[in-house]
MMTF fields as JSON, N, C-alpha, C and O atoms, coordinates in Angstrom:
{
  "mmtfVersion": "1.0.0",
  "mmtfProducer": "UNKNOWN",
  "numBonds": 363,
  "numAtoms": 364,
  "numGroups": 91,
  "numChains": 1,
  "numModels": 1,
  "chainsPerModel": [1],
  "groupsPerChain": [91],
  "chainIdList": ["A"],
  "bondAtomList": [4, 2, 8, 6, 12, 10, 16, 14, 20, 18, 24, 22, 28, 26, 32, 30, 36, 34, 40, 38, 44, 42, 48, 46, 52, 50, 56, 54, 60, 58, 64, 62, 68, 66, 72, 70, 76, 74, 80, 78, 84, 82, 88, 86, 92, 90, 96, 94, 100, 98, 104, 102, 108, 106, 112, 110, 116, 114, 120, 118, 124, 122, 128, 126, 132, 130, 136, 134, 140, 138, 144, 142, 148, 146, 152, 150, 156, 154, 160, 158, 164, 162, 168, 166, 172, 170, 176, 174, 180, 178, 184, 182, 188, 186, 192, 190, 196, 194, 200, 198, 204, 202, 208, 206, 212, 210, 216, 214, 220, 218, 224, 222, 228, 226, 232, 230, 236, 234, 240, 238, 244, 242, 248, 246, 252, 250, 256, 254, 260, 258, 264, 262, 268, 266, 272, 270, 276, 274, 280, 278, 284, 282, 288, 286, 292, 290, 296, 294, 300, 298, 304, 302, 308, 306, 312, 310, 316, 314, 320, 318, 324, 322, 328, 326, 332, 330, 336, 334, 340, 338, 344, 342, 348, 346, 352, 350, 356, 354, 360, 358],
  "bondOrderList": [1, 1, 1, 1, 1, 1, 1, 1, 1, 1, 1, 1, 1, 1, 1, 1, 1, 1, 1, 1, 1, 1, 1, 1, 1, 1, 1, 1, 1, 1, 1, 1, 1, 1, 1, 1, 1, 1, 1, 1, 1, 1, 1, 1, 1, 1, 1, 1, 1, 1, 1, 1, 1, 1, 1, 1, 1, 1, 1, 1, 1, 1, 1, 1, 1, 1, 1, 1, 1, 1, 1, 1, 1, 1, 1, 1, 1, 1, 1, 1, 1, 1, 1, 1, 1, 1, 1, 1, 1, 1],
  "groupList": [{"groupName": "UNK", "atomNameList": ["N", "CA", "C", "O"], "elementList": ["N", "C", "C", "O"], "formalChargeList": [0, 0, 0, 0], "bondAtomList": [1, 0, 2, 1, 3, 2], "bondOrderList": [1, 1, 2], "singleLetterCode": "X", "chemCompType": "L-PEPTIDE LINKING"}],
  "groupTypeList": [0, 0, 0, 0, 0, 0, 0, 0, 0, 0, 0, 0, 0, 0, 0, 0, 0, 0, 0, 0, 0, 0, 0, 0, 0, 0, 0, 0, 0, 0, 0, 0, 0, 0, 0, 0, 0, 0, 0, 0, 0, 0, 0, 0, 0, 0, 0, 0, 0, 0, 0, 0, 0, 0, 0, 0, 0, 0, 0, 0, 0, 0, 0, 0, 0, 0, 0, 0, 0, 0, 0, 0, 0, 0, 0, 0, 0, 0, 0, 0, 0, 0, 0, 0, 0, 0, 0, 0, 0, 0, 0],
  "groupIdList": [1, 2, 3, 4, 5, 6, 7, 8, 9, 10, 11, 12, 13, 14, 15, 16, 17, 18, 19, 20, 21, 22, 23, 24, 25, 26, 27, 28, 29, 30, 31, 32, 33, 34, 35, 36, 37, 38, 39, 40, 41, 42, 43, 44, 45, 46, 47, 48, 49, 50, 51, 52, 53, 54, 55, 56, 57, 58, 59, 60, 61, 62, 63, 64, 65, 66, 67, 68, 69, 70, 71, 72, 73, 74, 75, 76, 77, 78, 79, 80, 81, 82, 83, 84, 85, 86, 87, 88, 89, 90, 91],
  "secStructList": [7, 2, 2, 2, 2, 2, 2, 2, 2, 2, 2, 2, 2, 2, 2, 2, 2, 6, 1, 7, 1, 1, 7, 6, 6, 7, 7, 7, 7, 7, 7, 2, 2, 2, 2, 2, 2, 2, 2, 2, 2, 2, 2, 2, 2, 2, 2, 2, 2, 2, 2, 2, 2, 2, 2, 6, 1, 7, 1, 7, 2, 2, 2, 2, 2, 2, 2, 2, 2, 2, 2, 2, 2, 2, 2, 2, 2, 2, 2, 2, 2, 2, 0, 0, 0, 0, 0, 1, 6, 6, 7],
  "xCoordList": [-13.408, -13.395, -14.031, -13.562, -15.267, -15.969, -14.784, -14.367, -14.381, -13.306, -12.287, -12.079, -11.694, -10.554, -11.251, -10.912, -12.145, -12.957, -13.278, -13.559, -13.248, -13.579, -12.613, -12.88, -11.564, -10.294, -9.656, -9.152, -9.802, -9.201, -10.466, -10.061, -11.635, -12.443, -12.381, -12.532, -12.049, -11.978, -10.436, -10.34, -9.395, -7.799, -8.203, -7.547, -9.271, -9.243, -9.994, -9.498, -11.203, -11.968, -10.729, -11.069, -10.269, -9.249, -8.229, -7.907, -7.761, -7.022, -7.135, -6.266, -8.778, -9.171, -9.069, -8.238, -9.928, -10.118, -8.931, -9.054, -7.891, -6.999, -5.695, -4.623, -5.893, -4.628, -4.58, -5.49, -3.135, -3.333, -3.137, -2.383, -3.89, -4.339, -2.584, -2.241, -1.796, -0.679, 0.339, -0.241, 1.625, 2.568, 3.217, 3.919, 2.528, 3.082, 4.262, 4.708, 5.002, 6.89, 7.661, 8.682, 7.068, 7.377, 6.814, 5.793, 7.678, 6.852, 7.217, 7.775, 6.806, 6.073, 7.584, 7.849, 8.207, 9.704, 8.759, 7.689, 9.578, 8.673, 9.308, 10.5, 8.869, 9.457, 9.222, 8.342, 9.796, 10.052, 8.759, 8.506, 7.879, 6.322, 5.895, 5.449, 5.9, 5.258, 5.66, 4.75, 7.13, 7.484, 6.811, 6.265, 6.93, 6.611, 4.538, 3.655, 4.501, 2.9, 2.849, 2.119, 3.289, 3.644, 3.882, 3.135, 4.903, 5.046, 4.114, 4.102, 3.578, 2.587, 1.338, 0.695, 1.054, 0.089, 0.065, -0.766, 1.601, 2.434, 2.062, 1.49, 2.363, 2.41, 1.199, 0.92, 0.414, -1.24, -1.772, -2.29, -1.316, -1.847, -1.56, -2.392, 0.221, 0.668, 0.035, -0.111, -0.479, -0.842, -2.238, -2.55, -2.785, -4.214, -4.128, -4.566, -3.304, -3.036, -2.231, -2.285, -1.77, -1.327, -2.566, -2.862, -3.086, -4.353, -5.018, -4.932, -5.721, -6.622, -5.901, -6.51, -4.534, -3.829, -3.5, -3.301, -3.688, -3.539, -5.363, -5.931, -5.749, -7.249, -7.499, -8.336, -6.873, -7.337, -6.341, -6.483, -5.39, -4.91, -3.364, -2.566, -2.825, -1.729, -0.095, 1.039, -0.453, 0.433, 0.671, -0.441, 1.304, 1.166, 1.01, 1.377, 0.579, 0.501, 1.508, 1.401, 2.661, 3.881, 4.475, 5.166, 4.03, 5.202, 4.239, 4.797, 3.059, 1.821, 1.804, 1.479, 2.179, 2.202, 3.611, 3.768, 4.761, 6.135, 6.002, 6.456, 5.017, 5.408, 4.527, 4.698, 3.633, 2.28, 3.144, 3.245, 3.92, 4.745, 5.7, 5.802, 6.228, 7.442, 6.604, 6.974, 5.711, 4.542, 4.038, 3.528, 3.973, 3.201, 4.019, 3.565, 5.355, 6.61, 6.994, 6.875, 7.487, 7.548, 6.673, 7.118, 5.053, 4.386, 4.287, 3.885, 4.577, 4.912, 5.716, 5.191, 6.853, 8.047, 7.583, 7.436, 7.175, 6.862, 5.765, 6.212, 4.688, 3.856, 4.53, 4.356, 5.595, 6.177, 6.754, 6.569, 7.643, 8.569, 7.711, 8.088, 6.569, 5.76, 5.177, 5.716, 4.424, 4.367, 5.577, 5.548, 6.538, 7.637, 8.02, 8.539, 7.764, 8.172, 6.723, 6.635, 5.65, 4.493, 4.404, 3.641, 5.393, 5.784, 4.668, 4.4, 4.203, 3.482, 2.198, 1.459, 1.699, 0.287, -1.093, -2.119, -0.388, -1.555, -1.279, -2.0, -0.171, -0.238, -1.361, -1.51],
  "yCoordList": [50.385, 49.706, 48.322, 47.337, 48.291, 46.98, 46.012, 44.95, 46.565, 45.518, 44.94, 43.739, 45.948, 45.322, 44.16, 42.977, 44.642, 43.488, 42.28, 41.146, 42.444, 41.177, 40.569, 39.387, 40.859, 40.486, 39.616, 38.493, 40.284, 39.984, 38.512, 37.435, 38.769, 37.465, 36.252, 35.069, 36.969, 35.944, 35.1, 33.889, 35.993, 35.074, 34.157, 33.134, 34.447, 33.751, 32.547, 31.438, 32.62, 31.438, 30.775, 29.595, 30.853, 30.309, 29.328, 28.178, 30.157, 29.389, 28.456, 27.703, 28.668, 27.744, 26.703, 25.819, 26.645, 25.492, 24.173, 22.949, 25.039, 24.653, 24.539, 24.441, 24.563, 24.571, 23.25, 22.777, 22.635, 20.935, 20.954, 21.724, 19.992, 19.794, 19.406, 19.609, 18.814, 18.251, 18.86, 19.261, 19.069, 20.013, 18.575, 17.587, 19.152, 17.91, 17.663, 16.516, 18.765, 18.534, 17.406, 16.726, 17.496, 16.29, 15.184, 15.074, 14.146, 12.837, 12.622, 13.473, 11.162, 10.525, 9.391, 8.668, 9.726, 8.04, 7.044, 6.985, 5.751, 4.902, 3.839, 3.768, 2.881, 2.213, 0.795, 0.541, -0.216, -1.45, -2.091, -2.745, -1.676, -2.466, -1.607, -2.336, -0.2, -0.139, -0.959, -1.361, -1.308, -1.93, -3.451, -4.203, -3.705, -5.35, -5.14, -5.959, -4.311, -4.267, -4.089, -4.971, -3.414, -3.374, -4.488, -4.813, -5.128, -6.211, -7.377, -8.402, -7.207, -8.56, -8.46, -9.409, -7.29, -6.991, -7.555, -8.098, -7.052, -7.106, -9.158, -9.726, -9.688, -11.107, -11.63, -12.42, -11.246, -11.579, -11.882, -12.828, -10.488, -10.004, -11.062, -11.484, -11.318, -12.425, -13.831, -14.659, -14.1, -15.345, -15.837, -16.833, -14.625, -14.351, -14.595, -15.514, -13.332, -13.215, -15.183, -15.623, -15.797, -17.26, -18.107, -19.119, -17.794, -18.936, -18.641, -19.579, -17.666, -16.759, -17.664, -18.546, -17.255, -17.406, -19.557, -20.166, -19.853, -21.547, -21.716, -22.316, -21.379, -21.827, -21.265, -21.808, -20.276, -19.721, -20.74, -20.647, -21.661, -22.847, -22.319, -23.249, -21.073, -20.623, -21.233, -21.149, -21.682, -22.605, -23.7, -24.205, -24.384, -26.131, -26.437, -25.544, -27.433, -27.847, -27.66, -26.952, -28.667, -28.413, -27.012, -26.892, -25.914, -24.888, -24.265, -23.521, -24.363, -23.45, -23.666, -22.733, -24.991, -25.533, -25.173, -25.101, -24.912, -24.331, -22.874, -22.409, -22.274, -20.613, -20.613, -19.522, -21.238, -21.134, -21.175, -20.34, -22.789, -23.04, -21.417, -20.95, -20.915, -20.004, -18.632, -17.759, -18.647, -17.161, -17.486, -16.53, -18.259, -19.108, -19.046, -18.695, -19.422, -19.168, -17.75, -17.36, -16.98, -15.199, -15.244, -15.119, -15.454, -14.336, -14.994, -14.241, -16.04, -16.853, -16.136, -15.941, -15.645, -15.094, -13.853, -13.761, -12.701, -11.488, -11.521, -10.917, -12.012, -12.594, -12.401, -11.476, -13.423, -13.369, -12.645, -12.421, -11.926, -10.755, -9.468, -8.513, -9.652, -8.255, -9.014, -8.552, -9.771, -10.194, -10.068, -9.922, -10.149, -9.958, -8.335, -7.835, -7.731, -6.289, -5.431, -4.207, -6.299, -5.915, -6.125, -5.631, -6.982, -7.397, -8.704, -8.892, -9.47, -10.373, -10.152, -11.133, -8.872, -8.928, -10.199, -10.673, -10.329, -11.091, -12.626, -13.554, -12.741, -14.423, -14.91, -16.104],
  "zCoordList": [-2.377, -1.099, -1.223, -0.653, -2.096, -2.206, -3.006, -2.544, -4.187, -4.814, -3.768, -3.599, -3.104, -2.211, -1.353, -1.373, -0.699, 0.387, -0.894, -0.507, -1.795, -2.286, -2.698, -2.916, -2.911, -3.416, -2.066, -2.085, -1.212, 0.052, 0.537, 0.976, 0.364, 0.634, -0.274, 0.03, -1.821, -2.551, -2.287, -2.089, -2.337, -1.295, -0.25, -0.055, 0.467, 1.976, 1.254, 1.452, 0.384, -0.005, -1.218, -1.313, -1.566, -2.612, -1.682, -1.979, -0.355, 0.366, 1.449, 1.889, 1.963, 2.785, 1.749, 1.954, 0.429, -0.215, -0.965, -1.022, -1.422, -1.474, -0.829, -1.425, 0.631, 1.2, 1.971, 2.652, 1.709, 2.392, 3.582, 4.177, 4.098, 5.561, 6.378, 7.543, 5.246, 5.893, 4.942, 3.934, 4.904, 4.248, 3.226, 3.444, 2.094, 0.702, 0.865, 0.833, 1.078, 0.973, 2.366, 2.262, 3.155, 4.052, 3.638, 2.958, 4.171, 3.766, 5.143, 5.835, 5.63, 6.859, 6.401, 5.441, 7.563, 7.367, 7.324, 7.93, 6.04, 6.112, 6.751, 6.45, 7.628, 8.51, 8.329, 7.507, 8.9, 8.12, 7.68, 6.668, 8.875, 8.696, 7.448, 6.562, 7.099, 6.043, 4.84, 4.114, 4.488, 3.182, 3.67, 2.863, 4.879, 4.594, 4.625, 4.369, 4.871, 4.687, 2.832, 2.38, 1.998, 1.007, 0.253, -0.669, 0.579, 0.053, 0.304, -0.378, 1.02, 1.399, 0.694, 0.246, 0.63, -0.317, -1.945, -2.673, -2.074, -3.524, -3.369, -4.298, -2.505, -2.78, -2.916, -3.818, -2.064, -1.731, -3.361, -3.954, -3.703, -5.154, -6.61, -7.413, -6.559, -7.425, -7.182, -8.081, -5.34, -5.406, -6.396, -7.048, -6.102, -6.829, -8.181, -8.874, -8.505, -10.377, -10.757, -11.906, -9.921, -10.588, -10.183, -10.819, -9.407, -9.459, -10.539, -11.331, -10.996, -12.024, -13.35, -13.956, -13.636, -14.447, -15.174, -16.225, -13.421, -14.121, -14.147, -15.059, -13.538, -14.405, -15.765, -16.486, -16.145, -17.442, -18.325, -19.545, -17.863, -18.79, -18.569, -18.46, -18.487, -18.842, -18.12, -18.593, -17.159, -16.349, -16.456, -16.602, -16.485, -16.149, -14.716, -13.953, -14.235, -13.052, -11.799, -10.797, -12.272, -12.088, -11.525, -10.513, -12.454, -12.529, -11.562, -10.756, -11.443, -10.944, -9.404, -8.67, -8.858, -7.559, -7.144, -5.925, -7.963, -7.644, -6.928, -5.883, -8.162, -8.059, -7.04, -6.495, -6.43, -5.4, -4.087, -3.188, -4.304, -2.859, -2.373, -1.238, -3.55, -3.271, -2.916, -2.131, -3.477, -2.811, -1.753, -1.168, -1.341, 0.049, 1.243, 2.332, 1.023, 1.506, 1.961, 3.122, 0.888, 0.919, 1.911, 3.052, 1.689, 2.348, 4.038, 4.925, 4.276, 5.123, 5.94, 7.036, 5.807, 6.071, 5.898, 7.117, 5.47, 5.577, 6.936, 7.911, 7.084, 8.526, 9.468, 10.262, 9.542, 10.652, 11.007, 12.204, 10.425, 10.526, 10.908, 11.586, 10.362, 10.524, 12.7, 13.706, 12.727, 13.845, 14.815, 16.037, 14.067, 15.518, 15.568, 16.565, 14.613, 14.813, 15.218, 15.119, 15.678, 16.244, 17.824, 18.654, 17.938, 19.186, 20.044, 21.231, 18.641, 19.336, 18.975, 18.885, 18.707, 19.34, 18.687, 19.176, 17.407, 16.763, 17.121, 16.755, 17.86, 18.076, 19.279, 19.538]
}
């Protein structure tokens, strides 16, 4: 009788601990703001890694103020798009 009760307590402590709070096999639709939140991140990140990158010498001037303008741009345009599918609120 003691084994069973423990078998049966040790199942319940095994499954409180490991059982997920949310069901793994669904995922959550991802909707336009999440990719452009994604991506903005993704740009934020390259603007960083090319500044880092022309001070460490690896750029030329030129090419460094190109790829800066065109990340500056993107993320320019991801802003806004995310602002209008927010419906305003941050303006």
């Amino acid at each position: 009788m003691g084994l069973i009760a423990s078998a049966v307590l040790l199942l319940a402590l095994f499954a409180y601990v490991f059982w997920p709070e949310e069901n793994p096999f669904i995922q959550r639709a991802r909707t336009r703001l999440d990719f452009l939140e994604e991506r903005r991140e993704a740009v934020m990140n390259n603007l960083r890694d090319l500044s880092f990158e022309f001070r460490a010498g690896k750029y030329p001037e030129q090419d460094y103020a190109t790829q800066r303008d065109m990340l500056e741009r993107e993320a320019a345009d991801i802003l806004r798009e995310m602002d209008t599918l927010q419906g305003g609120q941050f303006s």
